[in-house]
C-alpha positions as CSV (number, residue, x, y, z in Angstrom):
1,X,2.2,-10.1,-12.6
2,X,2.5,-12.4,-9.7
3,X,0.8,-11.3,-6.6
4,X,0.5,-12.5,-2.9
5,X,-2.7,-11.6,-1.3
6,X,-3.5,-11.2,2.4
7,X,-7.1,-11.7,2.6
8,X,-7.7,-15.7,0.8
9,X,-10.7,-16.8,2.9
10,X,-12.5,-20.2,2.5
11,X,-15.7,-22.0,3.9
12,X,-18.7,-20.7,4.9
13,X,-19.7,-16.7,5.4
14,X,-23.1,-16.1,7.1
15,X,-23.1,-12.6,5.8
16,X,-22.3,-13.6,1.8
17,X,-23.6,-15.9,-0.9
18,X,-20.4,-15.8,-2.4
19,X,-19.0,-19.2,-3.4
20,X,-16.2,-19.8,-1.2
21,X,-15.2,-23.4,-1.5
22,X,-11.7,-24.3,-1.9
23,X,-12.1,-25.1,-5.0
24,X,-13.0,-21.7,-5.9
25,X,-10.0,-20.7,-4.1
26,X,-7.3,-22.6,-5.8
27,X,-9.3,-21.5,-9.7
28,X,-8.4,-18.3,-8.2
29,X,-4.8,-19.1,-7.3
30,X,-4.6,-20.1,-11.0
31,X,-6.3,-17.7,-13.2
32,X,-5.0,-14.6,-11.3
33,X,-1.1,-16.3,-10.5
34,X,-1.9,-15.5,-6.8
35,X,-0.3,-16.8,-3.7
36,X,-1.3,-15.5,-0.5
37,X,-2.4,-15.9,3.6
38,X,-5.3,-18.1,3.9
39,X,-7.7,-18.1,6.6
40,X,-11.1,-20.3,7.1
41,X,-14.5,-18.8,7.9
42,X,-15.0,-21.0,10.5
43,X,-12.4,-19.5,12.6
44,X,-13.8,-16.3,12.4
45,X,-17.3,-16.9,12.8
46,X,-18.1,-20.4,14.2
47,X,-15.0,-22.1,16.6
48,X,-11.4,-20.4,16.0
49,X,-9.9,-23.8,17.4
50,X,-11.6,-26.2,14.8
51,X,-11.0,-23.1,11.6
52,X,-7.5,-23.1,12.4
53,X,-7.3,-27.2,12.0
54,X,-9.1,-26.8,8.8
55,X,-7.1,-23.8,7.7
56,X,-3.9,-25.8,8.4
57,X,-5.0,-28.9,6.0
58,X,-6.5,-26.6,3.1
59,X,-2.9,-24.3,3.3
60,X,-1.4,-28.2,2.9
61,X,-3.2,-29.0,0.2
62,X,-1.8,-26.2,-2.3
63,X,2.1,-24.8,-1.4
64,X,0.8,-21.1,-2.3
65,X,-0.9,-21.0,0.6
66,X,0.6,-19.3,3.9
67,X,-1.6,-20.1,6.7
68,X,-3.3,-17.5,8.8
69,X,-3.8,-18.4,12.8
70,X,-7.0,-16.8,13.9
71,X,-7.5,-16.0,17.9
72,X,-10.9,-14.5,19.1
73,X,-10.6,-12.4,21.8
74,X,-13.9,-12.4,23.3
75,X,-13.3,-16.3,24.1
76,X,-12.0,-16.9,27.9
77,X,-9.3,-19.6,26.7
78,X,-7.6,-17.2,24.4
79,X,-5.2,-16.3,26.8
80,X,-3.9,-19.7,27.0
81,X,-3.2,-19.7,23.6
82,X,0.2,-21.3,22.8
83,X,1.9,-19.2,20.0
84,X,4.9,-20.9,20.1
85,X,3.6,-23.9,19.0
86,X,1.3,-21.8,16.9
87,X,4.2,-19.8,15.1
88,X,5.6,-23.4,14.4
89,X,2.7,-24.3,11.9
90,X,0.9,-21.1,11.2
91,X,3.0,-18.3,9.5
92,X,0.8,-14.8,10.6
93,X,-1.5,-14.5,13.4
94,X,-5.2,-13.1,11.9
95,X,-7.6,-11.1,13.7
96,X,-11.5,-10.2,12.7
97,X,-13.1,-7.4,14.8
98,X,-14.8,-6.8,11.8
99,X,-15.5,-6.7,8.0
100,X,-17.3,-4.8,5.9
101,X,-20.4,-7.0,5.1
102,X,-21.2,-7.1,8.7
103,X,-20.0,-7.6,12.2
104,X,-17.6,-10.6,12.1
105,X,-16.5,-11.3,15.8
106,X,-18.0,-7.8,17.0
107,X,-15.2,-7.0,19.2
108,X,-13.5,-3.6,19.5
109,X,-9.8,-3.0,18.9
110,X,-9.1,-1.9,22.4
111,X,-10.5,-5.3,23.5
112,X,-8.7,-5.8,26.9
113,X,-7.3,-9.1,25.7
114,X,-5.9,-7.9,22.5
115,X,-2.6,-6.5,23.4
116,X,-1.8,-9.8,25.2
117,X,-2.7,-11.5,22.4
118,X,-0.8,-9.6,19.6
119,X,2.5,-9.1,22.2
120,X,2.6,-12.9,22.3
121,X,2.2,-13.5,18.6
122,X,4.8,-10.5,18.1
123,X,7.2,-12.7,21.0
124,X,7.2,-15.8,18.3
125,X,7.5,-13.4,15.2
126,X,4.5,-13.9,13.8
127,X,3.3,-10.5,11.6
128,X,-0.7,-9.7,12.6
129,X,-2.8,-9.5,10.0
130,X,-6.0,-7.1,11.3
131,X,-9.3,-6.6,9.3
132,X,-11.1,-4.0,10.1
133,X,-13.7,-1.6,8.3
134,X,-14.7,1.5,11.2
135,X,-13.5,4.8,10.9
136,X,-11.3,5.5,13.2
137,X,-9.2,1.9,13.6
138,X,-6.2,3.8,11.9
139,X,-5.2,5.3,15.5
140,X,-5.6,1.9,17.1
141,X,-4.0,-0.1,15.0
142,X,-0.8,2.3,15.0
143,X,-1.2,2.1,19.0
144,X,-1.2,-1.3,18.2
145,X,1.5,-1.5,16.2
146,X,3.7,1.1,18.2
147,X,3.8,-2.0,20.9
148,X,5.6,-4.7,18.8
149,X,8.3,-5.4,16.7
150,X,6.4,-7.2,13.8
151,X,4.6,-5.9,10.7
152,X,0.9,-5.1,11.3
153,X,-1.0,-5.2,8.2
154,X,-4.6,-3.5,7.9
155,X,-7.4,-5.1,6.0
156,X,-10.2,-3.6,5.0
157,X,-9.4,0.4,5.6
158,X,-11.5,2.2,3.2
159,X,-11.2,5.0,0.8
160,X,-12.8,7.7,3.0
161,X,-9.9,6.9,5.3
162,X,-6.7,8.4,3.0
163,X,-6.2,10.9,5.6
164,X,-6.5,9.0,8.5
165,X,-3.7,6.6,6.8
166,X,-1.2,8.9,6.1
167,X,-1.4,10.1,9.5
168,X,-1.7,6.8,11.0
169,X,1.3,5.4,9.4
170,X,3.5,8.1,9.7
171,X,3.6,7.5,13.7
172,X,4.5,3.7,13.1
173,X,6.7,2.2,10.6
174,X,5.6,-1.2,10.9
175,X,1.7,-0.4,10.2
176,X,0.5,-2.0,6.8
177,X,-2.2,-1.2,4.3
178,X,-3.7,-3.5,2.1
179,X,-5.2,-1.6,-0.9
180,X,-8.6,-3.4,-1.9
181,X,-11.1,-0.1,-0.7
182,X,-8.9,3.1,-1.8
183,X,-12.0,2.7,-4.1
184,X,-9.8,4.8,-6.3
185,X,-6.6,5.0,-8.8
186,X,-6.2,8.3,-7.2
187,X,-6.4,7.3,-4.0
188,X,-3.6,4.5,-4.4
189,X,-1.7,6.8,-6.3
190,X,-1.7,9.8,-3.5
191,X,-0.8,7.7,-0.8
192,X,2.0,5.9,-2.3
193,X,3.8,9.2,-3.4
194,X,3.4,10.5,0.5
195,X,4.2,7.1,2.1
196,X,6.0,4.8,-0.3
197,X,5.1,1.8,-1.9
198,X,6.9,-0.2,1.3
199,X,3.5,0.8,3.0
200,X,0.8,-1.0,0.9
201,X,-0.3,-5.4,0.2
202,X,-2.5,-6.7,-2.1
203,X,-5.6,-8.1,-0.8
204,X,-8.9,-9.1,-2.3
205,X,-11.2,-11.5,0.2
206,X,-11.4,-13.8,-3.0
207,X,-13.1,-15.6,-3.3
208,X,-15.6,-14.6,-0.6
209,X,-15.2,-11.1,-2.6
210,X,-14.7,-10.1,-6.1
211,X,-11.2,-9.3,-6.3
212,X,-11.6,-7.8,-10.0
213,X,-11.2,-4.5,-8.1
214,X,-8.1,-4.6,-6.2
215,X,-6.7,-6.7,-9.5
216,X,-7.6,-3.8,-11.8
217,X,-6.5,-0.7,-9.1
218,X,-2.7,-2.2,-9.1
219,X,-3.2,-2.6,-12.6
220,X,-4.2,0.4,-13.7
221,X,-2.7,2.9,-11.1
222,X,-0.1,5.7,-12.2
223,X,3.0,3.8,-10.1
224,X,6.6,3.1,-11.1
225,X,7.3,-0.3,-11.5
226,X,9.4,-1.0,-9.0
227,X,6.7,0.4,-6.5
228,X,3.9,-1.9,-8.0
229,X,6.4,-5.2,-7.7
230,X,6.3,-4.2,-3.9
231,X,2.8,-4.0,-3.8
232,X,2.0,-7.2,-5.5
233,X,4.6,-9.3,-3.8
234,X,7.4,-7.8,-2.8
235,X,6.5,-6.5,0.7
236,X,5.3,-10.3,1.2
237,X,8.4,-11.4,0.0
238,X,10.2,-9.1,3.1
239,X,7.9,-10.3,5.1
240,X,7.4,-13.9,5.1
241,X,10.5,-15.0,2.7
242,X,8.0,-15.6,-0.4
243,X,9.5,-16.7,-3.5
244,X,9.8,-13.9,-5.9
């Protein structure tokens, strides 16, 4: 099954031993037929400026890599960021308020600078890729999402979240899960049947996570087939113009 996963991250993690060279990256690519969005770690937790540079020649390095154009709020300059020059090389804007193994840029999603930031990513048409791991982000990101025309995709939403999901999503149709912590056949299951399989992306934070849980879940879940080929790829495919 080919896959394209929204959360490829590279270089060094502060908060994980995992090995996250790009050579790890690209024996992931291979042994698990996986495309995806790739981001590095020093954008998100060093200097967003000098990731993106470095996220730009790794993504040119291997063709199944999208690149992912990371902004950090908290930083004065980021409201002169130029996305139209950005959308011209980068292909989704990425944004880390946080992730589960520990604050990443520590900044909340109603952030002051944030709607600027994702109206004028949304202006180019670039989709926003969000990772988040709080309860409660669900009604913020569809607030988020509400305000542009461009898919929003969720990272990082965990399994005691299903409610919060369904009810999130069903105020905006452009608000994205990726499935990586239903922490649950069940879970993936349930929510596809209430909100279709249009709703939900792969993601595994490979390689600075194991993705051997998000592999099996899609897998192993109780879907049609036609919902899991969404899930893998084919919502990627409608939203960046992947191969199939």
């Amino acid at each position: 099954m080919q896959l394209f996963d929204f959360s490829l991250l590279v270089g060094s993690d502060p908060y994980s031993p995992a090995d996250a060279t790009a050579d790890a990256l690209v024996a992931y690519l291979d042994a698990a037929d996986v495309g995806g969005i790739v981001t590095s770690l020093a954008a998100v937790y060093y200097d967003y400026e000098a990731g993106n540079r470095e996220t730009l020649e790794i993504s040119k390095c291997d063709k199944r890599l999208l690149p992912g154009f990371v902004v950090d709020p908290r930083r004065p300059d980021s409201c002169r960021v130029d996305f139209r020059k950005a959308a011209k090389a980068y292909k989704a804007l990425v944004l880390f308020p946080s992730v589960a193994q520990g604050a990443a840029q520590g900044w909340p999603l109603s952030h002051p600078a944030v709607p600027g930031i994702i109206e004028k990513a949304s202006e180019e048409g670039m989709p926003v890729v969000i990772h988040v791991a709080r309860a409660g982000d669900v009604a913020a990101l569809a607030r988020i999402a509400l305000d542009v025309e461009v898919p929003v995709i969720a990272i990082g939403i965990g399994y005691g979240a299903v409610n919060e999901v369904i009810t999130g999503a069903a105020t905006a149709d452009n608000l994205l899960f990726g499935i990586s912590l239903f922490a649950g056949l069940d879970n993936l299951e349930t929510l596809v049947s209430r909100m279709g399989a249009e709703r939900f992306v792969y993601d595994s934070g490979e390689p600075r996570l194991a993705h051997g849980p998000a592999l099996r879940m899609i897998q192993s879940a109780a879907l049609e087939d036609d919902a899991r080929k969404l899930i893998a790829r084919g919502n990627a495919r409608r939203i960046f113009g992947v191969p199939a």
